[in-house]
DRENDRENKE-787924 format. One record per residue (C-alpha): z, y, x; residue in one letter. Coordinates in Angstrom, 1 decimal. Layout:
N
((Z Y X) 'A');
...
END
This chain:
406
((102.1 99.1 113.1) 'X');
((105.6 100.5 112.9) 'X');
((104.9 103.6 110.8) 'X');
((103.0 101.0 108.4) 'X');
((105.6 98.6 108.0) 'X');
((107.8 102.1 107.6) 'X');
((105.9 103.3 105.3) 'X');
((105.5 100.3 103.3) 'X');
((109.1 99.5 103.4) 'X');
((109.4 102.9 101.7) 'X');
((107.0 102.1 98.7) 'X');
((108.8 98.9 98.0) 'X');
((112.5 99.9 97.8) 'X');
((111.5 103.4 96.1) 'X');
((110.4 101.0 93.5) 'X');
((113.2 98.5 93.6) 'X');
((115.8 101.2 93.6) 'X');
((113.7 103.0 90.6) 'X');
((113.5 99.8 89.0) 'X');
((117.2 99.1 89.2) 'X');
((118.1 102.6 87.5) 'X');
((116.6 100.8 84.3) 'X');
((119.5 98.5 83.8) 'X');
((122.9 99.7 82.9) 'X');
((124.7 98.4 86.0) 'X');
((122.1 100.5 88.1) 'X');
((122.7 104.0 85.5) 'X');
((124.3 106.0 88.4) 'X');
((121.4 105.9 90.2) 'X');
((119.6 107.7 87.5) 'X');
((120.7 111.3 88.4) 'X');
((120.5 111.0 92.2) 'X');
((116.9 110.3 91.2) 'X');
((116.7 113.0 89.3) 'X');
((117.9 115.4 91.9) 'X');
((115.5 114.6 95.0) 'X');
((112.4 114.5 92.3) 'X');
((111.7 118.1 93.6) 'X');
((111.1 116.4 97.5) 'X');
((108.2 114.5 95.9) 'X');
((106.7 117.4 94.1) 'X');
((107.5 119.2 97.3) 'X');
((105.6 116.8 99.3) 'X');
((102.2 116.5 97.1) 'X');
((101.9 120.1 97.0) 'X');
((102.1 120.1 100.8) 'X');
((99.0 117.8 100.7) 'X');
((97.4 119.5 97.6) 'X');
((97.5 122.9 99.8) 'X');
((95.1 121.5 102.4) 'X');
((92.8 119.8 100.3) 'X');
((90.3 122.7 100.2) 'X');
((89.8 123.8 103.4) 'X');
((89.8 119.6 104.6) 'X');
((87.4 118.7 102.7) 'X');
((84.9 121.8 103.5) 'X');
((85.3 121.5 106.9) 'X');
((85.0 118.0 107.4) 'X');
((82.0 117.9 105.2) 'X');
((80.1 121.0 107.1) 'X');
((80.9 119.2 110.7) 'X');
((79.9 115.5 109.5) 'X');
((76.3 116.7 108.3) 'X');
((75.6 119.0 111.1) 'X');
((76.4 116.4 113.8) 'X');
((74.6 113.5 110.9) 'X');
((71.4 116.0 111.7) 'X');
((71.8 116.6 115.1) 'X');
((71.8 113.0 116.2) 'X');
((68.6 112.2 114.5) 'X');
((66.3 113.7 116.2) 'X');
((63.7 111.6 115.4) 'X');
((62.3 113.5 112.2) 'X');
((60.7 110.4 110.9) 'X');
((63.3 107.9 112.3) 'X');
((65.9 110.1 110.7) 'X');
((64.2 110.0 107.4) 'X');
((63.9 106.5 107.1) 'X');
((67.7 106.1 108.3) 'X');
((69.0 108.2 105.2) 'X');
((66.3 106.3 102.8) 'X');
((68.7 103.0 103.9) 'X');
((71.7 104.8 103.7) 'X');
((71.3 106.2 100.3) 'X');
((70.2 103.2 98.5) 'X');
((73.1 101.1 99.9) 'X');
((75.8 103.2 99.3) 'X');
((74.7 103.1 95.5) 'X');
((74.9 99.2 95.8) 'X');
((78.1 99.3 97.4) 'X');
((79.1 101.9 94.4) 'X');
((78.4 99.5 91.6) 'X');
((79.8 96.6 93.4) 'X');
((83.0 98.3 93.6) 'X');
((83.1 99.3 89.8) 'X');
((81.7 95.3 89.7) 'X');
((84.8 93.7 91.5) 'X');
((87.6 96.2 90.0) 'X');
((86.3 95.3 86.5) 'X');
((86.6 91.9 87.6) 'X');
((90.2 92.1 88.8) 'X');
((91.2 94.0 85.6) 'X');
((89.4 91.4 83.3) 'X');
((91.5 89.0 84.9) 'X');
((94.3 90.8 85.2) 'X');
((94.8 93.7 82.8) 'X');
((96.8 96.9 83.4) 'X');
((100.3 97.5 80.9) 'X');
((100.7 100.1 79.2) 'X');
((101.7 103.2 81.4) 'X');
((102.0 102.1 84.3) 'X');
((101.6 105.5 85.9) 'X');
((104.5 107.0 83.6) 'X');
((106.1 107.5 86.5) 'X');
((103.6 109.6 88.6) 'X');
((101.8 112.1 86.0) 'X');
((105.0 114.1 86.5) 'X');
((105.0 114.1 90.2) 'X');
((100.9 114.9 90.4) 'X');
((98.4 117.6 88.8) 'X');
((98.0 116.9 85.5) 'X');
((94.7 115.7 84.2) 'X');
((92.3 118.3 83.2) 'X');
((92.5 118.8 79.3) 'X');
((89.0 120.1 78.7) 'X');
((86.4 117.7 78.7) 'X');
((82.8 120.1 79.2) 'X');
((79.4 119.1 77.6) 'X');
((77.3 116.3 79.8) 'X');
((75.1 119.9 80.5) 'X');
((77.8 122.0 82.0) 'X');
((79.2 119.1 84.4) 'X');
((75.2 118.6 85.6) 'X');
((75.3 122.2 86.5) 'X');
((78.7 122.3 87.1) 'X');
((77.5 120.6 90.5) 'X');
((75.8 123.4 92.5) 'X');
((78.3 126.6 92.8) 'X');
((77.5 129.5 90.9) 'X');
((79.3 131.0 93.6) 'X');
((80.7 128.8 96.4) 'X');
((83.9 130.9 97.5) 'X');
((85.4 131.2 93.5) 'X');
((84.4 127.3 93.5) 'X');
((86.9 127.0 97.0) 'X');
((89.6 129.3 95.1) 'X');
((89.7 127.1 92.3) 'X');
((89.9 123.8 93.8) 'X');
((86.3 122.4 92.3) 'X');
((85.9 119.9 94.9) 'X');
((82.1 118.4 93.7) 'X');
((80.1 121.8 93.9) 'X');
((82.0 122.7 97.0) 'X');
((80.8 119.6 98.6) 'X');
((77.5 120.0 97.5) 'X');
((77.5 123.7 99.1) 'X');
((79.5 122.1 102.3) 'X');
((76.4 119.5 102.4) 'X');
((73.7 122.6 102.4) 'X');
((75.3 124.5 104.8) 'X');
((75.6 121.5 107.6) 'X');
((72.0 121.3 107.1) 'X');
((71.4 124.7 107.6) 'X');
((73.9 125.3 110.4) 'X');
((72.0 122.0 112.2) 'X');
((69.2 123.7 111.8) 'X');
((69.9 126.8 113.7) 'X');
((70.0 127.8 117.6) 'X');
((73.7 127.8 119.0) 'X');
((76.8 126.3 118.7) 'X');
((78.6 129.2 117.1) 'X');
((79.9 128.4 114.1) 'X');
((79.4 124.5 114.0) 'X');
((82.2 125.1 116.9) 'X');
((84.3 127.1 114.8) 'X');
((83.9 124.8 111.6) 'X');
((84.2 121.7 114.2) 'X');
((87.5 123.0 115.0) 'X');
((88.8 124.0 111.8) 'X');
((88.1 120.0 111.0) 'X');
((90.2 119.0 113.5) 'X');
((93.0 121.7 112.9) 'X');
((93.7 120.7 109.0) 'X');
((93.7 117.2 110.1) 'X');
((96.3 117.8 112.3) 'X');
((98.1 119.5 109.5) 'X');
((98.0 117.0 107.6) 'X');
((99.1 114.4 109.7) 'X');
((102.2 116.7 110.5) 'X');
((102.7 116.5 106.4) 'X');
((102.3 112.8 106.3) 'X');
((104.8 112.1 109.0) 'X');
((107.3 112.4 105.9) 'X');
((105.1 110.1 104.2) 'X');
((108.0 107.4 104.2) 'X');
((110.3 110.2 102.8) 'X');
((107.6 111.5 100.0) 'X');
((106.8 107.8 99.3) 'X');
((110.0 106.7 98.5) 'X');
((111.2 109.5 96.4) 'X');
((107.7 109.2 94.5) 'X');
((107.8 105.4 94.1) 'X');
((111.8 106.0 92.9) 'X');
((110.4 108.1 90.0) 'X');
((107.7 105.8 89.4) 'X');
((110.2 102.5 89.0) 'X');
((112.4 104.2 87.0) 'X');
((110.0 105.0 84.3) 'X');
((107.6 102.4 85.0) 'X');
((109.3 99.2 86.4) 'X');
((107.5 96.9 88.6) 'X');
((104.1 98.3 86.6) 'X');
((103.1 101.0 89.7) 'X');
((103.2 97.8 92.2) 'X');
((100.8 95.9 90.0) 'X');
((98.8 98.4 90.0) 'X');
((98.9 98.5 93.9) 'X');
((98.5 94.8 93.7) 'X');
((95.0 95.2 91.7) 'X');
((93.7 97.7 94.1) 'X');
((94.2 95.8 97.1) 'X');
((93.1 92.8 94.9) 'X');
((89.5 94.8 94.5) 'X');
((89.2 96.4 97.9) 'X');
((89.2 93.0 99.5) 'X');
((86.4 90.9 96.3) 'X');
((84.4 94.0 97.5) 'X');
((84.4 94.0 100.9) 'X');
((83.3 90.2 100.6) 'X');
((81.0 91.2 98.6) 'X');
((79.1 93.6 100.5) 'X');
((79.2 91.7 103.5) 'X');
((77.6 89.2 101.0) 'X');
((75.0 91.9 99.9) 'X');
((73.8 92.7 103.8) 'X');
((72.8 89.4 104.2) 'X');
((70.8 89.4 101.2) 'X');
((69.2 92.4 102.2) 'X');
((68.0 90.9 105.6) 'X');
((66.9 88.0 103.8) 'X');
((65.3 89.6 101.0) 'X');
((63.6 92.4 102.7) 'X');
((62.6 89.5 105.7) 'X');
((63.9 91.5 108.5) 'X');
((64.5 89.2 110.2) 'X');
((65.7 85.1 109.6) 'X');
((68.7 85.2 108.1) 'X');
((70.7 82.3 110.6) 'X');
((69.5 84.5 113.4) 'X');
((70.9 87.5 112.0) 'X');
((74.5 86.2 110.8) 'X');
((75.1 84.5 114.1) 'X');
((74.0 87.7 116.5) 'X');
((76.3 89.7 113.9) 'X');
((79.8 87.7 114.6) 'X');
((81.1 89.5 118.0) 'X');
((80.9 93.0 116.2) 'X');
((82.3 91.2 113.0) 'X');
((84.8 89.7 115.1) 'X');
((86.0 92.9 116.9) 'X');
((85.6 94.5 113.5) 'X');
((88.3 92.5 112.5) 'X');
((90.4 92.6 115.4) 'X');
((90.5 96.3 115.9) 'X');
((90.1 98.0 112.4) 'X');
((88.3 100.9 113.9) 'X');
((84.6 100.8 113.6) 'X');
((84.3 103.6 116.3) 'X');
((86.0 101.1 118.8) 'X');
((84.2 98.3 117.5) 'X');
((81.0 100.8 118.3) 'X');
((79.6 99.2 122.3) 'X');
((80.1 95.7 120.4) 'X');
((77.7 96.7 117.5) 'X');
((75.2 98.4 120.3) 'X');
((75.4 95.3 122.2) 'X');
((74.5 93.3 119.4) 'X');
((71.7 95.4 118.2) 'X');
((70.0 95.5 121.5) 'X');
((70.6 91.9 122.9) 'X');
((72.3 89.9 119.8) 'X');
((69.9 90.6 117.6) 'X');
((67.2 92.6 119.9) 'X');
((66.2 95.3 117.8) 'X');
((63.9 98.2 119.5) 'X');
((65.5 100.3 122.0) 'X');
((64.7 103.5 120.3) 'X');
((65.9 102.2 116.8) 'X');
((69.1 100.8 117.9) 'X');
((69.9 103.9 120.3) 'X');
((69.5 106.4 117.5) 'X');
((70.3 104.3 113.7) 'X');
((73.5 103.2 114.9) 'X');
((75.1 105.8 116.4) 'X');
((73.7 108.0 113.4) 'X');
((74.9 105.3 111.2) 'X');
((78.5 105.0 113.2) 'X');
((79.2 108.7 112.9) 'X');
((77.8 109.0 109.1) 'X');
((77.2 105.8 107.2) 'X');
((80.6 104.0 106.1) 'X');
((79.5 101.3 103.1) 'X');
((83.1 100.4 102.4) 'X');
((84.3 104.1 102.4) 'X');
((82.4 104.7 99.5) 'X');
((83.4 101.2 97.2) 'X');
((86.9 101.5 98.0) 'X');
((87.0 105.5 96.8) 'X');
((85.2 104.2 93.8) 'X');
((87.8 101.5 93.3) 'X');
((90.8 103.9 94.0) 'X');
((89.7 106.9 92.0) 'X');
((88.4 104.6 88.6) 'X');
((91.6 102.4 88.9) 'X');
((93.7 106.0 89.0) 'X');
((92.2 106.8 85.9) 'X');
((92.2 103.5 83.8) 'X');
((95.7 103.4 84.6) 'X');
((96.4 106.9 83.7) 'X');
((94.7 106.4 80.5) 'X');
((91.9 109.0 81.3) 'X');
((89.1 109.1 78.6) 'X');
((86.4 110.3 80.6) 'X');
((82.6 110.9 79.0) 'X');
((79.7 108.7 81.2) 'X');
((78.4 111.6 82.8) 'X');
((82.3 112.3 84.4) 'X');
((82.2 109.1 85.6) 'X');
((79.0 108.9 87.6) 'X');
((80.0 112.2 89.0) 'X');
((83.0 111.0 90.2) 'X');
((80.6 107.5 91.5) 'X');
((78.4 110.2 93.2) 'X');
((81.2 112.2 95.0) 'X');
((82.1 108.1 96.5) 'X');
((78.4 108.2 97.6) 'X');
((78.5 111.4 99.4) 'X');
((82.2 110.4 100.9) 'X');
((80.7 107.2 102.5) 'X');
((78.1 109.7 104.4) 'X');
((79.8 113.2 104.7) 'X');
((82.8 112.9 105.5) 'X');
((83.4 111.6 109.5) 'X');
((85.1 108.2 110.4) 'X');
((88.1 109.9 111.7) 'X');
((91.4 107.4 111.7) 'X');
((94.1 108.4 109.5) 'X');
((95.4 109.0 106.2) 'X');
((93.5 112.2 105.7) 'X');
((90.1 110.8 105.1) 'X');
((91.4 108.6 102.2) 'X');
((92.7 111.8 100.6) 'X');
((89.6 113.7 101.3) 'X');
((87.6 111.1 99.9) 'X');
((89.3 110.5 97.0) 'X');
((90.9 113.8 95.7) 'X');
((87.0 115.0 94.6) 'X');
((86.7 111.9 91.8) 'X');
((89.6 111.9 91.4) 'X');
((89.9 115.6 89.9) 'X');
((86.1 115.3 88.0) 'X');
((88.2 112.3 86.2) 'X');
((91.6 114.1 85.6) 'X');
((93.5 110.8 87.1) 'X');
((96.8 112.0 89.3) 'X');
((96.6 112.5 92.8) 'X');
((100.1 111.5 93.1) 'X');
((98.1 107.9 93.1) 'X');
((96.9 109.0 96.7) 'X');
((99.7 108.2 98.9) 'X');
((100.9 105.2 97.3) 'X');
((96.8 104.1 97.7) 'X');
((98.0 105.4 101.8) 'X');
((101.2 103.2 101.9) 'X');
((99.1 99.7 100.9) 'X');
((95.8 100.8 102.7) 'X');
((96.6 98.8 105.7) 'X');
((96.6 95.6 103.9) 'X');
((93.1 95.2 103.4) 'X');
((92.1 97.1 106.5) 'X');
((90.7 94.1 108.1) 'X');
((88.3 93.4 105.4) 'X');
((87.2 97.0 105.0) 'X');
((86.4 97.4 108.5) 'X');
((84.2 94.2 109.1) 'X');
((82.7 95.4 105.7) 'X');
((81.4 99.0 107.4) 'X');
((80.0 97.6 110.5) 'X');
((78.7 94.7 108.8) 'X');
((76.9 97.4 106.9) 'X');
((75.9 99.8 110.2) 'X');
((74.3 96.8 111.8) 'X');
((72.7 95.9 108.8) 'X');
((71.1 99.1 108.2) 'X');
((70.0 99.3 111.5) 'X');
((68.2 95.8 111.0) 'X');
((66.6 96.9 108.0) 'X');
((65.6 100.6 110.0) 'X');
((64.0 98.5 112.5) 'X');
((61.7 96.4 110.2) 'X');
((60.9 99.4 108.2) 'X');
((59.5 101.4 111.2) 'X');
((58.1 98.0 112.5) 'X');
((55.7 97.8 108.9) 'X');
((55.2 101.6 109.6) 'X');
((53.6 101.3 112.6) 'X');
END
């Protein structure tokens, strides 16, 4: 809570103090400014430099152990044909609620001035709807890694869990397991300067933006939180739609898990409360409950995928990206396949891995990314309750699909 409130702290008087070199009694600042810009730069680069090898790894070991734990060929199956379809949902009721907030409140003009310096710059070529299609499976995987195409690396990451789950041995799912863990820990050890990259970013960001950068903060956290109400909202009409089961039975057997959701902002802690509620709460099969959640725990995270949707499109509306319609359901898909490939792990590292892809197919800055970091604990809460809500409710909706089956 600390580091939060540190990091936070950071955000707001980088911006203060940028915002203050705007007005001629705060013109000395202007220089000092100037000078610790590099540190910033610096700083993203750090980030930038592990994005690669992150992302591969924590796709490869997220699948494999998604395929391990469904053992159940059939059971498996059915799991991933709930999955799929709500991720999608939860995708276009992100893009739903951050229209919503931007129809009500709409973004300046610039308000990212400040950061397009500090971040990659957006790609200048737009390709033909055909090339970015194909564009999605790597002509050849490792020259896709060299040049930091992060959709068709994923896609090969995906493929390659598969087949590694598929094969006798531990080997390499060890090694690649490992790797995971590794980069995360390197980037953690790059974002323990987060306060120190945050404020020297959000100085250059006030100073040629103003108070613009925070409102755009504002209207991200504004949308995170519509949709995690939202897709709460959504599960219950699923139970109720699909009649798995009565829908008062259902939202009162779902509150401890909701509750500790809440409380804890970790859905892996808030995991023996969801299993209890599966199996006595709401008394779904044994066999059902024992192998969907857990497989839906470890790989199926509904508000992972609306909040990267909401992050990486409000990035690029506010960068002024012109993006064709087939960049931006690429960048919607790469949401979907971060809200089941990439592993609940804490920390700021999954944000980043989940975001960078979309971000890049758009061209919006990945400077955004650790200001998104700084504010992300504000609608943890919500987010939270939002993923188990879904977990459970996919697990309900497993269970009466198997039920009809039989």
């Amino acid at each position: 809570m600390a580091k939060t409130a540190l990091v936070i702290g950071a955000l707001l008087a980088g911006v203060l103090l940028g915002f203050a070199a705007r007005w001629p009694a705060g013109a000395f600042l202007v220089p000092w400014i100037d000078l610790v810009a590099p540190i910033g730069a610096f700083w993203i680069r750090a980030l930038t430099m592990t994005l690669v090898p992150l992302v591969f790894a924590l796709v490869v070991s997220g699948v494999v152990n998604a395929v391990r734990h469904g053992q159940g060929g059939r059971l498996l199956a059915t799991s991933f044909a709930v999955f799929l379809p709500m991720l999608v949902l939860a995708a276009l009721l992100a893009w739903g609620a951050l229209e919503i907030v931007l129809w009500l409140f709409p973004l300046g003009p610039d308000p990212l001035a400040g950061l397009l310096t500090a971040g990659p710059p957006a790609v200048p070529h737009v390709p033909s709807a055909s090339e970015q299609i194909l564009a999605i499976l790597p002509e050849n995987p490792i020259a896709a890694a060299a040049s930091g195409a992060m959709l068709p690396l994923v896609v090969f990451a995906m493929l390659l869990g598969v087949a590694i789950a598929r094969t006798e041995g531990n080997g390499l799912a060890g090694v690649i397991d490992e790797l995971a863990k590794a980069m995360t820990r390197i980037v953690d050890w790059i974002l323990l300067a987060a306060p120190i990259g945050i404020f020297v970013l959000a100085m250059g960001a006030g100073k040629a933006a103003g108070a613009s950068v925070a409102g755009v903060l504002a209207r991200d956290v504004a949308a995170e939180i519509l949709f995690c109400l939202l897709a709460i909202g959504m599960c219950y009409l699923l139970v109720f739609g699909l009649r798995a089961m009565p829908l008062g039975r259902f939202a009162r057997g779902i509150v401890p898990a909701q509750a500790t959701a809440a409380g804890t902002c970790s859905s892996m802690a808030t995991a023996p409360v969801s299993m209890d509620v599966a199996l006595n709460g709401l008394q779904l099969p044994r066999e059902v409950a024992g192998t969907t959640l857990p497989l839906a725990i470890s790989t199926f995270r509904l508000a992972t995928t609306g909040v990267t949707v909401i992050e990486v499109f409000l990035a690029a509306h506010a960068a002024g990206v012109h993006a064709s319609p087939v960049q931006w359901v690429l960048a919607g898909l790469s949401a979907v396949i971060a809200g089941i490939a990439t592993p609940g792990l804490p920390g700021a590292a999954i944000l980043y891995a989940c975001d960078a892809p979309g971000m890049q197919i758009l061209g919006a800055p990945l400077a955004m990314i650790p200001l998104y970091i700084a504010v992300s604990a504000i609608p943890d809460m919500f987010i939270t309750t939002a993923s188990v809500t879904g977990q459970v409710t996919a697990t309900t909706l497993v269970a009466r699909l198997v039920r009809r089956g039989s």
